[in-house]
LOTIGU-129657 format. One line per 4 residues: number of its first residue (from 1); their letters; for each residue x, z, y of N, C-alpha, C, CB. Coordinates in steps of 0.1 Angstrom, whole numbers, m for minus. Glycine has a CB too. Layout:
<nodes>
NUM = A = X Z Y X Z Y X Z Y X Z Y; ...
</nodes>
This chain:
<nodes>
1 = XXXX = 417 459 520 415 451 507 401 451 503 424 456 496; 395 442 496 381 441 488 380 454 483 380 430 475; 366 456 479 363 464 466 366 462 453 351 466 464; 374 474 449 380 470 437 371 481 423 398 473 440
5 = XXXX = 368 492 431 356 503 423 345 504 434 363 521 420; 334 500 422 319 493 434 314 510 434 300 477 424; 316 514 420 309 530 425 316 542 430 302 536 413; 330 539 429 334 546 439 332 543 454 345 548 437
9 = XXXX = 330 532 461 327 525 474 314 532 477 327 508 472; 305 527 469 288 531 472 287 545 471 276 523 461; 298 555 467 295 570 465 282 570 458 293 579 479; 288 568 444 274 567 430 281 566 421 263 555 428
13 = XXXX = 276 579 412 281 585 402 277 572 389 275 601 402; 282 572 378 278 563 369 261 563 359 291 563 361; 256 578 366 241 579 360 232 573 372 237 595 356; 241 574 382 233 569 397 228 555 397 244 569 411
17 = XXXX = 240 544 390 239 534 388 229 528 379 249 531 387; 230 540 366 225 534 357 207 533 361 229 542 345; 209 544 370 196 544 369 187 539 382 192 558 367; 196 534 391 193 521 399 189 505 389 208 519 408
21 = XXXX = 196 503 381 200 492 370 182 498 364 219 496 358; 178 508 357 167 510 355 156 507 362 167 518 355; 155 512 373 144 506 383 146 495 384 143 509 395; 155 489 389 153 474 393 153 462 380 167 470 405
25 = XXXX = 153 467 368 151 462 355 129 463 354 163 475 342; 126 477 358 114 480 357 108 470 368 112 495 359; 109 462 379 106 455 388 104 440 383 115 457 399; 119 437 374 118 426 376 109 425 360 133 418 380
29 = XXXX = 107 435 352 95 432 342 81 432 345 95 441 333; 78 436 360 68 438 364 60 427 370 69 446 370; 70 415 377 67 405 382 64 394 375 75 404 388; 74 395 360 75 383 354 59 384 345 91 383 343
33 = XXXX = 58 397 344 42 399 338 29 394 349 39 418 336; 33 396 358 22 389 367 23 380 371 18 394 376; 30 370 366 31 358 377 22 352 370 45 348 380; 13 343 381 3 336 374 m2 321 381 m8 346 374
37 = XXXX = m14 319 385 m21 310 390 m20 316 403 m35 308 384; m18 321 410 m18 323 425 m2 317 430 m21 342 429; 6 321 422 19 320 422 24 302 424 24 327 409; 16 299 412 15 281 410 9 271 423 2 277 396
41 = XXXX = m2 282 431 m11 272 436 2 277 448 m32 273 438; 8 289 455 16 290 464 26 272 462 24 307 461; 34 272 452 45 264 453 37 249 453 57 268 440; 27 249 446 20 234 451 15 231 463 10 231 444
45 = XXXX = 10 241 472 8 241 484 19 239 493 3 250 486; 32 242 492 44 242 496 45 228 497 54 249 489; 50 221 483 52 205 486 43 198 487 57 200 478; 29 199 486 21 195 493 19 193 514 13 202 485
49 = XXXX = 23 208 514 27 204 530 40 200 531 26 217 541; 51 195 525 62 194 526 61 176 527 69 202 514; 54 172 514 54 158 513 41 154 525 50 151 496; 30 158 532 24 155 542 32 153 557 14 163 541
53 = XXXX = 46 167 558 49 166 570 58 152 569 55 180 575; 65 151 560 76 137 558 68 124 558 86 136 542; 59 124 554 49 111 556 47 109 569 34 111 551; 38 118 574 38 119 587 50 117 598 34 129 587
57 = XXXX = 61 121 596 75 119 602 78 106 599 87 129 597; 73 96 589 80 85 583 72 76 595 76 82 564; 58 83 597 48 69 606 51 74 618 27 68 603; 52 79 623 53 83 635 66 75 641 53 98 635
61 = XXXX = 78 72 633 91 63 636 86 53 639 102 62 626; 75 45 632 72 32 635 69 28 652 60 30 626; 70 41 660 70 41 673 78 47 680 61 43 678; 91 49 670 103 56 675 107 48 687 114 56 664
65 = XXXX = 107 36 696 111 31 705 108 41 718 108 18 705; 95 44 716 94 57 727 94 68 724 84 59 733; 101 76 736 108 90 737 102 95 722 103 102 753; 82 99 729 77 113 726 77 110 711 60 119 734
69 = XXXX = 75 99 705 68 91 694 87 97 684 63 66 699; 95 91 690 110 96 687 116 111 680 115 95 700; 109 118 695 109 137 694 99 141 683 102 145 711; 86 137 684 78 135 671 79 137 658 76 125 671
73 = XXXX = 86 127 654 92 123 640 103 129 636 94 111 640; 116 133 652 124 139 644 119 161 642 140 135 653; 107 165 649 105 175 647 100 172 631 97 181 658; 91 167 631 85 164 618 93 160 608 77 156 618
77 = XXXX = 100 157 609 113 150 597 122 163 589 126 138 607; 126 168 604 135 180 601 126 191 595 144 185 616; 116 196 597 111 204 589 107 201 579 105 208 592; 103 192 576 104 184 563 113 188 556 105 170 564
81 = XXXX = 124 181 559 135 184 548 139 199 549 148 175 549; 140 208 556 141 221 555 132 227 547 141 227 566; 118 224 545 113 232 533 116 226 522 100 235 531; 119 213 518 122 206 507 139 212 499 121 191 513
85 = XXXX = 148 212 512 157 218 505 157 234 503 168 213 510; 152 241 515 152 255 513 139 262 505 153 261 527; 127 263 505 118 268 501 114 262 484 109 264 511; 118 248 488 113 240 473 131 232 465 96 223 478
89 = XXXX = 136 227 473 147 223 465 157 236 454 158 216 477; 160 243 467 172 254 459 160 263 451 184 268 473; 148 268 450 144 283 444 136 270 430 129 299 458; 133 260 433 130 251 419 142 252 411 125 234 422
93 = XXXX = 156 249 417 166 243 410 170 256 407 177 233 416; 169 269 408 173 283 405 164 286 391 171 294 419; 156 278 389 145 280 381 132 288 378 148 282 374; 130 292 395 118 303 397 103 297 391 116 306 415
97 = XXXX = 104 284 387 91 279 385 87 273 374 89 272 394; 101 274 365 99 272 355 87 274 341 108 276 356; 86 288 343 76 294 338 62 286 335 74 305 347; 61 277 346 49 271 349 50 261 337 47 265 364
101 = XXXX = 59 259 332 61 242 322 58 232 328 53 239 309; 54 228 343 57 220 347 63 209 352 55 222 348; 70 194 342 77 190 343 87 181 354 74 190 337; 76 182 367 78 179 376 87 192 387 65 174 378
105 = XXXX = 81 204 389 86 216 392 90 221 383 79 223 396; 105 217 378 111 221 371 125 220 371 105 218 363; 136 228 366 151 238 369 162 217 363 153 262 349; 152 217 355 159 209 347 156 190 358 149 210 327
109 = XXXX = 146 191 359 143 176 368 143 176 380 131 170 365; 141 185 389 139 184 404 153 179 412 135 198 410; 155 167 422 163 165 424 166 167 439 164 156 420; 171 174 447 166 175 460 174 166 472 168 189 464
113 = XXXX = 165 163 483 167 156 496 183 156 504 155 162 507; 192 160 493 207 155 504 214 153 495 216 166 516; 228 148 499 236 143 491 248 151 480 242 136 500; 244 157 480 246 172 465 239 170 455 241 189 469
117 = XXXX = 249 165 444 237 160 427 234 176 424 248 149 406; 223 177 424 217 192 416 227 194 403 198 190 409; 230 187 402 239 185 386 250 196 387 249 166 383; 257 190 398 269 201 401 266 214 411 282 193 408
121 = XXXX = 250 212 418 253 224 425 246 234 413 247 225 443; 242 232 406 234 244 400 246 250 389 217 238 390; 255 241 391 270 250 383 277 256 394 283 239 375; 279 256 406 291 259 413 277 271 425 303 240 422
125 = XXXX = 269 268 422 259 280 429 253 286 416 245 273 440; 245 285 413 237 290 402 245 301 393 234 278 393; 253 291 387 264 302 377 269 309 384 276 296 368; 284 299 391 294 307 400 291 314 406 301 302 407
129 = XXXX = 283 308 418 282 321 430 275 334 428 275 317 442; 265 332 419 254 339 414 257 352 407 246 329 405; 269 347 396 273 355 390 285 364 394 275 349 380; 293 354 403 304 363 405 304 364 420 319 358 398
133 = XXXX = 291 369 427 290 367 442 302 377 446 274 371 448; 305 370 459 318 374 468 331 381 460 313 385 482; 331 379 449 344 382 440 356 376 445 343 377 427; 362 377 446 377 367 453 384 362 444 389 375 461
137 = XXXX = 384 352 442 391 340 434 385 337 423 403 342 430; 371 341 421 360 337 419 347 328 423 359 344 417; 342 334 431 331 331 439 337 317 451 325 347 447; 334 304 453 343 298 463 335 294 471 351 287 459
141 = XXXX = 320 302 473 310 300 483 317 311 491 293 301 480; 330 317 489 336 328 499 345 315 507 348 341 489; 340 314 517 344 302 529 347 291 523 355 304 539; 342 291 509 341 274 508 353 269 509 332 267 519
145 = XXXX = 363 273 506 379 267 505 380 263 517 383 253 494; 373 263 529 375 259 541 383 273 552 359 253 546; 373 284 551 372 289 560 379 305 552 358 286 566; 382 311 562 388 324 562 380 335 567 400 324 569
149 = XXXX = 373 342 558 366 353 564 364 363 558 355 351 569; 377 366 551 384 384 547 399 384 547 380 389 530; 403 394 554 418 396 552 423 398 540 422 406 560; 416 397 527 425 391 516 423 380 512 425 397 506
153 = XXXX = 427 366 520 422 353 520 437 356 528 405 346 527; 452 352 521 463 350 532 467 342 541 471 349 528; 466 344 553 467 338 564 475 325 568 470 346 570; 473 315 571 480 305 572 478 294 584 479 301 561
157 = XXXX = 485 286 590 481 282 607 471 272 606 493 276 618; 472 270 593 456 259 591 446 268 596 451 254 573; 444 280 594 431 288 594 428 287 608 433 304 589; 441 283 620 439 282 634 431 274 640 449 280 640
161 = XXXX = 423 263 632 413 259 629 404 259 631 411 258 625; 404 271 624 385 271 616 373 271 624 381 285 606; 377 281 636 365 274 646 356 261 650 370 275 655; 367 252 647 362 241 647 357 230 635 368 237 653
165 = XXXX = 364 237 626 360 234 606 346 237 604 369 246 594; 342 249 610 327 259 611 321 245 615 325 276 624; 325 245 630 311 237 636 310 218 628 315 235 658; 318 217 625 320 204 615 312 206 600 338 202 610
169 = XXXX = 313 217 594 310 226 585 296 224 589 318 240 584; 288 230 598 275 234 598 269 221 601 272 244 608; 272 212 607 265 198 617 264 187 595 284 188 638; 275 189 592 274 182 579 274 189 569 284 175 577
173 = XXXX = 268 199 568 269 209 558 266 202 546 261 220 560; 253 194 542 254 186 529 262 182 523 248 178 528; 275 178 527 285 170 522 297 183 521 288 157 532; 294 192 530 302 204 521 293 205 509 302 220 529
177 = XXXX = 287 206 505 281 210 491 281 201 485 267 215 490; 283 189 487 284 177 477 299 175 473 278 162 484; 309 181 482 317 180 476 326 193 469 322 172 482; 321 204 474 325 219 469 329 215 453 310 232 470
181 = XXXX = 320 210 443 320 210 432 335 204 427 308 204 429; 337 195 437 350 182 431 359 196 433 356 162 446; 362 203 439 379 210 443 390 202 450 387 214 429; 385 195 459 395 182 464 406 196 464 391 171 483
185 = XXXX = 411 204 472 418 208 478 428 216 464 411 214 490; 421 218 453 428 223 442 433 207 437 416 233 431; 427 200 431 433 185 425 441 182 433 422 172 422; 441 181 445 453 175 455 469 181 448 450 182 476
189 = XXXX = 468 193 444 482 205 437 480 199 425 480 226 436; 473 195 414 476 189 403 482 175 402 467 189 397; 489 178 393 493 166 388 490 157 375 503 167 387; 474 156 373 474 151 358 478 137 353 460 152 354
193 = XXXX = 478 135 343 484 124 335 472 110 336 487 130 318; 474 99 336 462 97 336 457 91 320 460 88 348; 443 93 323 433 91 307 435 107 304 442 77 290; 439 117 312 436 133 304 424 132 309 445 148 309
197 = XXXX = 418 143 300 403 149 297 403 158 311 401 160 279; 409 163 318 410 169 334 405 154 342 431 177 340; 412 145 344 411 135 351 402 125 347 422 130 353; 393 124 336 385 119 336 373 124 339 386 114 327
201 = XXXX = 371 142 337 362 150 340 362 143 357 367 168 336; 370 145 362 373 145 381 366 132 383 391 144 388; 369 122 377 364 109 381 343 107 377 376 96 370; 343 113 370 332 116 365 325 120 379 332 127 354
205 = XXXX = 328 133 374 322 140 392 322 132 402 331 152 398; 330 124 407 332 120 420 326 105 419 349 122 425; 324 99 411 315 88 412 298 95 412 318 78 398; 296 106 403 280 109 409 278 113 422 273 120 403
209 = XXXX = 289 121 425 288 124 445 290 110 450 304 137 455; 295 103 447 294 94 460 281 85 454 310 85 463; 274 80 443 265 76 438 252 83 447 267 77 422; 253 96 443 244 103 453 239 102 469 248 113 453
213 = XXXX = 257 104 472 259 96 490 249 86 493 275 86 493; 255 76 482 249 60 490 236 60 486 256 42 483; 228 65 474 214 68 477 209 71 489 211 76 471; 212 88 492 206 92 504 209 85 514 209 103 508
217 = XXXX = 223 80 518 227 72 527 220 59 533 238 70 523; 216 50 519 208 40 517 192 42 523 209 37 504; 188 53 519 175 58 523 178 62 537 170 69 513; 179 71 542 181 73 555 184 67 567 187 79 556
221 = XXXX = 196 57 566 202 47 573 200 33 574 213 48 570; 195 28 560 193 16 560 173 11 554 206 10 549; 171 20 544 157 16 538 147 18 554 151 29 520; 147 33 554 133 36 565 135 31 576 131 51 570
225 = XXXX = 150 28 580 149 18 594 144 6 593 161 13 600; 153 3 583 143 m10 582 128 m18 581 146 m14 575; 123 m4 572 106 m6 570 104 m3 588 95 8 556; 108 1 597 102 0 610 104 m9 621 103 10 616
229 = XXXX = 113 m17 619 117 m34 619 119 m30 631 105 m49 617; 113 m36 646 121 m36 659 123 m18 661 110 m45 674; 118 m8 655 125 8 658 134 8 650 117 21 656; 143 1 645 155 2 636 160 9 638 162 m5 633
233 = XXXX = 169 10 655 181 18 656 173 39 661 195 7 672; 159 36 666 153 48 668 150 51 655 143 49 677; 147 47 646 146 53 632 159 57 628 140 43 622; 164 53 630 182 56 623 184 68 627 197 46 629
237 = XXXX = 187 69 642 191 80 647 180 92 646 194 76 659; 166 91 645 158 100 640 161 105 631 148 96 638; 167 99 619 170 102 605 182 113 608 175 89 596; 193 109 614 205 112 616 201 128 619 214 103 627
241 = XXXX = 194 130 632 191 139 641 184 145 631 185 136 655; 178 146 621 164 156 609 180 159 604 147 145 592; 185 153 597 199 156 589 207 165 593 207 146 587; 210 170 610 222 171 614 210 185 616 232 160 627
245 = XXXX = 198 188 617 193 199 622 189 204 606 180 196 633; 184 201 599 184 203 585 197 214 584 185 188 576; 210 204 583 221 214 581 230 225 584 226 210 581; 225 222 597 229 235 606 218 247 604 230 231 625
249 = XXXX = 208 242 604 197 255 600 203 262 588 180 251 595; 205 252 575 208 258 564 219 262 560 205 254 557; 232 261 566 244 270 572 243 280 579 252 265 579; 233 280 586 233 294 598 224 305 586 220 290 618
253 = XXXX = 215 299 580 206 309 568 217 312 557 191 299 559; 223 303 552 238 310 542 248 319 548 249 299 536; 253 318 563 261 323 568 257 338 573 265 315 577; 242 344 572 237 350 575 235 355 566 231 349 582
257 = XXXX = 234 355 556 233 359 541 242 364 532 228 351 536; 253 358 539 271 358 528 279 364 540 279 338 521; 282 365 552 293 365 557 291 376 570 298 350 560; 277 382 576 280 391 592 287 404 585 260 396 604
261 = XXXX = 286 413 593 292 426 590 282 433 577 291 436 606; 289 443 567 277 450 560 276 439 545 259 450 572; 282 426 545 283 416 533 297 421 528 282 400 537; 299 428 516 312 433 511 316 424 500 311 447 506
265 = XXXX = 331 421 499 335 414 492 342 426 480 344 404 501; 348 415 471 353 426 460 368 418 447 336 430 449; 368 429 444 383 422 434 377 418 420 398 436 431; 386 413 412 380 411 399 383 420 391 383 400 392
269 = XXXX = 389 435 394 391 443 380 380 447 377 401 454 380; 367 452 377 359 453 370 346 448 366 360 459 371; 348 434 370 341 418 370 337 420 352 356 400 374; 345 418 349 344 412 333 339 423 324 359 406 326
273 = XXXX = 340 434 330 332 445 320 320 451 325 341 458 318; 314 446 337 305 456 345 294 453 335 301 452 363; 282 463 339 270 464 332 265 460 341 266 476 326; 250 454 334 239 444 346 238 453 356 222 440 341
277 = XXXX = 237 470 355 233 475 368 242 475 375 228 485 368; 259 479 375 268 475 385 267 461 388 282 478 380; 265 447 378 261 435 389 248 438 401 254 423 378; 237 443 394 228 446 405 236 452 420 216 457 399
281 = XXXX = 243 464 416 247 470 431 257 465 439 249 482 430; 269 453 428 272 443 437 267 437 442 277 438 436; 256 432 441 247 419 450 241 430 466 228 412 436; 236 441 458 233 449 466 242 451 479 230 459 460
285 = XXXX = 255 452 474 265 456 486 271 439 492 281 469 479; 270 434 484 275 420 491 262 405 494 289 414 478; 254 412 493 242 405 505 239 407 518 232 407 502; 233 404 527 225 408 539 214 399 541 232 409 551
289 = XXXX = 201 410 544 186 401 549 190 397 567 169 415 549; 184 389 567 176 387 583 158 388 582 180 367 590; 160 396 596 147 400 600 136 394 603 148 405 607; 124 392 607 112 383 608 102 383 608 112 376 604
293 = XXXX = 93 376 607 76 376 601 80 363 592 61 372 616; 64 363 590 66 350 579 70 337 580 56 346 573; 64 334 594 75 319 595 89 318 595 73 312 606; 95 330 600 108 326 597 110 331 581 120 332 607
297 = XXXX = 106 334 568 110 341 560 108 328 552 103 355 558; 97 321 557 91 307 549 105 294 552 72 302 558; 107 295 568 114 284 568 128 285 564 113 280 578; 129 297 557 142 297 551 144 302 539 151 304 557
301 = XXXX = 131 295 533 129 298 523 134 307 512 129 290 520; 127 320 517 132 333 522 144 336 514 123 345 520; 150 334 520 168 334 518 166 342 531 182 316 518; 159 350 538 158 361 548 160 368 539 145 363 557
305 = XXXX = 155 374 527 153 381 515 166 379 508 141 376 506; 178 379 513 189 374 508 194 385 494 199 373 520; 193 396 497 192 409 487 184 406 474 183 422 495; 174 405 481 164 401 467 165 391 460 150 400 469
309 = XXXX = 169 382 466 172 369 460 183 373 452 174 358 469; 195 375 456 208 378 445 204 389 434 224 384 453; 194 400 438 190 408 424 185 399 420 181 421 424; 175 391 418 163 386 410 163 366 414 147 396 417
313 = XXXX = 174 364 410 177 344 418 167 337 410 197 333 414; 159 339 401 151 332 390 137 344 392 160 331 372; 133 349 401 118 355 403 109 343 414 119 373 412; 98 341 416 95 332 424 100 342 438 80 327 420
317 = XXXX = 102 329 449 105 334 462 97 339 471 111 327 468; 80 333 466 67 342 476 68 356 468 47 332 475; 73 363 462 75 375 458 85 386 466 79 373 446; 94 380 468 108 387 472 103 399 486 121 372 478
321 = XXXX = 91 388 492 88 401 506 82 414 496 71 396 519; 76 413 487 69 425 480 80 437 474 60 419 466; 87 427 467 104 432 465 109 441 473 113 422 467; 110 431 484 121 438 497 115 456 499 118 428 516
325 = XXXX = 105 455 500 97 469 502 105 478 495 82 469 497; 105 475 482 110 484 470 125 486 469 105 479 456; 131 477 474 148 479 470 147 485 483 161 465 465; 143 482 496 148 489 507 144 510 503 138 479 524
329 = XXXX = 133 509 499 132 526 496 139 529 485 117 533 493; 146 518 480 160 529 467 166 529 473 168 525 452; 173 522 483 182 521 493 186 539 500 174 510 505; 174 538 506 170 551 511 171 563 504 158 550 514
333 = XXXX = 165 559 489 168 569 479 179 575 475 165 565 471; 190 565 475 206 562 470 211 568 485 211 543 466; 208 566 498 216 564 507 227 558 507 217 572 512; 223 543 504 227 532 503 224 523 516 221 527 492
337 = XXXX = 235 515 520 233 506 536 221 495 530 253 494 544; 215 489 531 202 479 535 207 470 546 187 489 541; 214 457 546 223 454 558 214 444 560 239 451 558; 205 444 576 201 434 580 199 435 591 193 430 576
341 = XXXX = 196 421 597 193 424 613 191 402 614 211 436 624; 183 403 632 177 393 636 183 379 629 178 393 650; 184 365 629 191 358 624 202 355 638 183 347 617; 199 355 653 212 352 662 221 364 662 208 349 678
345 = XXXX = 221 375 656 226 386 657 236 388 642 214 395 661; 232 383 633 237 380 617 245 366 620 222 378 604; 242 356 626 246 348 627 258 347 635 238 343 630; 258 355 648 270 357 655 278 367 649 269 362 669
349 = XXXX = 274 374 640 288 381 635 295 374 625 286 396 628; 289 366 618 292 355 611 303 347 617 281 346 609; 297 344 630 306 335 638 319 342 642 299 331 652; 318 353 647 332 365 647 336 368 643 335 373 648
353 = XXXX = 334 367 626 345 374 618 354 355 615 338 386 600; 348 343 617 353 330 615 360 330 629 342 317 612; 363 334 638 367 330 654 379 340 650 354 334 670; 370 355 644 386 366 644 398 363 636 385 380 638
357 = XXXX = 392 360 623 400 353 610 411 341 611 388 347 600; 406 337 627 418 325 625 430 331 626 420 312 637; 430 340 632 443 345 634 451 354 624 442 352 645; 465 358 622 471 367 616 464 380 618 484 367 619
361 = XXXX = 467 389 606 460 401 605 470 408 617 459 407 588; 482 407 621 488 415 629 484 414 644 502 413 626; 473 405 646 463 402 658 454 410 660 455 390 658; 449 416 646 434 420 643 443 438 646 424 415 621
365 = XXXX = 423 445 650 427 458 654 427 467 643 418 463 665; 413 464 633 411 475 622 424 469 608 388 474 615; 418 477 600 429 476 589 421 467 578 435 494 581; 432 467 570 425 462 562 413 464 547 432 457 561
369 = XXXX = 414 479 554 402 483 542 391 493 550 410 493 526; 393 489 566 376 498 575 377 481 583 378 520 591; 374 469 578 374 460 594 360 460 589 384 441 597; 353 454 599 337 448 600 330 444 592 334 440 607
373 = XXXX = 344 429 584 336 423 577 340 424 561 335 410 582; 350 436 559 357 435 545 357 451 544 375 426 545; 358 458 537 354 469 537 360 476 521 339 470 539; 369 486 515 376 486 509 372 507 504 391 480 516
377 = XXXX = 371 507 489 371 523 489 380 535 490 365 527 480; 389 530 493 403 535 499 399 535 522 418 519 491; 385 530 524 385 538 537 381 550 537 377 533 546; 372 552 527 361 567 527 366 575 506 334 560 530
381 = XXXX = 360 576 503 358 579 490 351 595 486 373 578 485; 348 595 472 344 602 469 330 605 463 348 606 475; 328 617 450 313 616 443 301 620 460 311 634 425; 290 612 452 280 619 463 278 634 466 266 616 460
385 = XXXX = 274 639 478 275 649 482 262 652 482 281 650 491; 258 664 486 244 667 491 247 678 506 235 675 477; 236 675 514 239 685 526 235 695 528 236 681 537; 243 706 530 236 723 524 226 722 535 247 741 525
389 = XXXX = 224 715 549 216 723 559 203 716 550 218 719 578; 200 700 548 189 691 548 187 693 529 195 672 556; 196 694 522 194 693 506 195 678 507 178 700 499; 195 671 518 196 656 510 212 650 506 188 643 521
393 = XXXX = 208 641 500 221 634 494 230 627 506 216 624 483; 243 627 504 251 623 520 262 613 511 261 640 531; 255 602 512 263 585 501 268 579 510 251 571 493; 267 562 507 275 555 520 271 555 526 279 547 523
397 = XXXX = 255 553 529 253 545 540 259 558 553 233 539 541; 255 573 550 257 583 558 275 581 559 249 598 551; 280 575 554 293 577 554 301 563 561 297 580 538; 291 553 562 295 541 576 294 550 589 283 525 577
401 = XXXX = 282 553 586 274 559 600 283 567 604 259 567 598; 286 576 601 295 587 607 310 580 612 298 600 593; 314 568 603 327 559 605 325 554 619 330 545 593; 313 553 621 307 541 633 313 550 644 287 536 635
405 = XXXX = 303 562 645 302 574 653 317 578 657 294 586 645; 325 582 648 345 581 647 347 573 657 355 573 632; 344 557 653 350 550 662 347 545 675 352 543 658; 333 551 679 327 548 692 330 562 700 309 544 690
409 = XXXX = 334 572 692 342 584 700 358 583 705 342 596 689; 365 576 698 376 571 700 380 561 712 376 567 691; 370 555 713 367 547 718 363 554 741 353 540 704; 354 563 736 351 570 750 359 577 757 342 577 749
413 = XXXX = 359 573 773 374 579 780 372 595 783 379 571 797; 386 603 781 385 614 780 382 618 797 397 618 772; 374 632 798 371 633 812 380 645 817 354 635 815; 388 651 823 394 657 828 393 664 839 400 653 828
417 = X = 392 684 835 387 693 842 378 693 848 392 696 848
</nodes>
């Protein structure tokens, strides 16, 4: 089952927390005091190379009829919109840049490059996910009503699926997010009346998503082809191909962030009373980084910093590497897990706990409170310890580790005489 007690899970006493909640209160006063003119010229420089590479991608189609001129535009296109939606769409619309009062870079006006009205994702991400990350029957960026990836998500032969929901899921991922907000799959079980204040809300919504669609749609499919007159149908498909790579990047960067091994989910009993610093050490336990240098940290608009980002979703995002430094040595401090690793390596466990999940739990080998990707404090328990040989403190992270060690002993054939 989820986590249902975060500080009994993390082996941290309630001064432990508090005073984690302290430090990372002291961090994020420290940042907001310095942000300045270096910070500003970072994010203008961003869309400044952002709107040069899409120009560039735009002229270059005008000779989409050949190959290289084709390959060209769609490298250039697709990175384009990957910093636009990752680097500058989502951390503008989170409000990291607000500060600046600039009404262009700003929480309130920025509209970003796919078919998702900022309108509804900054409610169904922003608030929801933000606030009640990987909560269960809260949070519905927990597989997205699509997908199954905790054994307290009850099993059902739809889920026999999802392997191929995923890859549908990732290739169109914008339109998962454009329509997350509607709840098709909840309204489909209602029955409202019509002219109720429920069903007019619904119709609302679902004329800006599809208002939104035929924009982007219009732009992508029909305006830029057309400004390139005989490359019509290589412009098209250029477009298509930035879109379909755009999405899968930025599914594989959420799925790596929300779902490999080490991302812990949780119950709602003590949702509604926690103190900011138990929010902090849920994010802490139900995040994971991917690893890198700066270009990948940039082109995923460091949502590599996935940790830091759920402590601090409204600090600017060229900060979060400075960050990372510092929550990874409380980590250390706490002996607390720090869960990260490469992005094909975060990514494939991602993929495995969606390939394992299709199936009934009476398939699966672990239980349901030590599996990989769900983790419960009814596997281990108990206040922190300290170790008489070392004097140091023996928390969770020492207390996976040793689980790991259990089961890779278990695991080894016995040798005889």
């Amino acid at each position: 089952m989820a986590i249902s007690d975060v500080k009994e899970y993390a082996h941290l006493t309630p001064e432990d927390v508090e005073a984690i909640g302290a430090e990372l209160d002291a961090i994020r006063r420290e940042i907001e005091s310095s942000r300045g003119e270096r910070d500003a010229k970072y994010i203008r420089n961003v869309i400044r190379l952002q709107r040069g590479l899409e120009i560039s991608g735009r002229a270059v189609l005008f000779a989409s009829l050949f190959p290289p001129a084709w390959f060209a535009g769609v490298a250039l296109l697709s990175t384009a919109k990957i910093i636009e939606n990752m680097e500058i769409g989502h951390n503008v619309m989170h409000g990291q840049w607000d500060w600046m009062n600039d009404p262009e870079i700003h929480s309130t006006s920025w509209e970003w490059d796919n078919v998702g009205p900022a309108e509804h994702w900054k409610i169904t991400h922003n608030f929801l996910h933000h606030k009640y990350t990987n909560v269960l029957g809260m949070d519905d960026d927990i597989g997205y009503g699509l997908l199954r990836v905790t054994r307290d998500q009850r099993w059902s032969p739809f889920y026999l699926g999802q392997p191929v929901y995923n890859l549908l899921l990732q290739m169109f991922f914008e339109y998962g997010v454009a329509i997350q907000h509607l709840e098709l799959g909840k309204v489909a079980k209602k029955k409202w009346e019509p002219g109720s204040p429920e069903r007019i809300q619904f119709e609302q919504d679902r004329k800006l998503v599809l208002k939104k669609i035929a924009k982007q749609a219009g732009k992508d499919y029909l305006l830029f082809p057309l400004l390139t007159g005989p490359a019509f149908f290589g412009t098209l498909t250029a477009n298509l191909t930035a879109n379909v790579i755009r999405n899968v990047w930025t599914n594989a960067v959420i799925f790596c962030g929300h779902f490999p091994d080490g991302a812990e989910k949780f119950t709602r009993r003590d949702v509604e009373t926690e103190t900011q610093a138990e929010w902090y050490l849920r994010q802490m336990l139900g995040s994971a980084n991917i690893s890198g240098g700066r270009l990948m940290h940039f082109m995923t608009g460091n949502l590599s910093h996935q940790i830091e980002h759920h402590l601090f979703p409204d600090l600017p995002s060229n900060r979060l590497a400075s960050i990372a430094v510092r929550v990874r040595a409380m980590c250390d401090k706490y002996d607390l897990p720090y869960t990260t690793g490469s992005l094909p390596v975060q990514y494939a466990k991602a993929w495995r706990t969606i390939m394992k999940l299709s199936l009934p739990n009476k398939y699966l080998r672990h239980t349901t409170d030590d599996a990989p990707e769900t983790k419960s404090e009814k596997a281990f328990g108990g206040a922190p310890a300290v170790d008489p040989a070392t004097g140091r403190r023996r928390g969770l992270r020492t207390a996976l580790a040793e689980g790991r060690r259990r089961i890779t002993r278990r695991k080894e054939p016995t040798l005889v005489g």
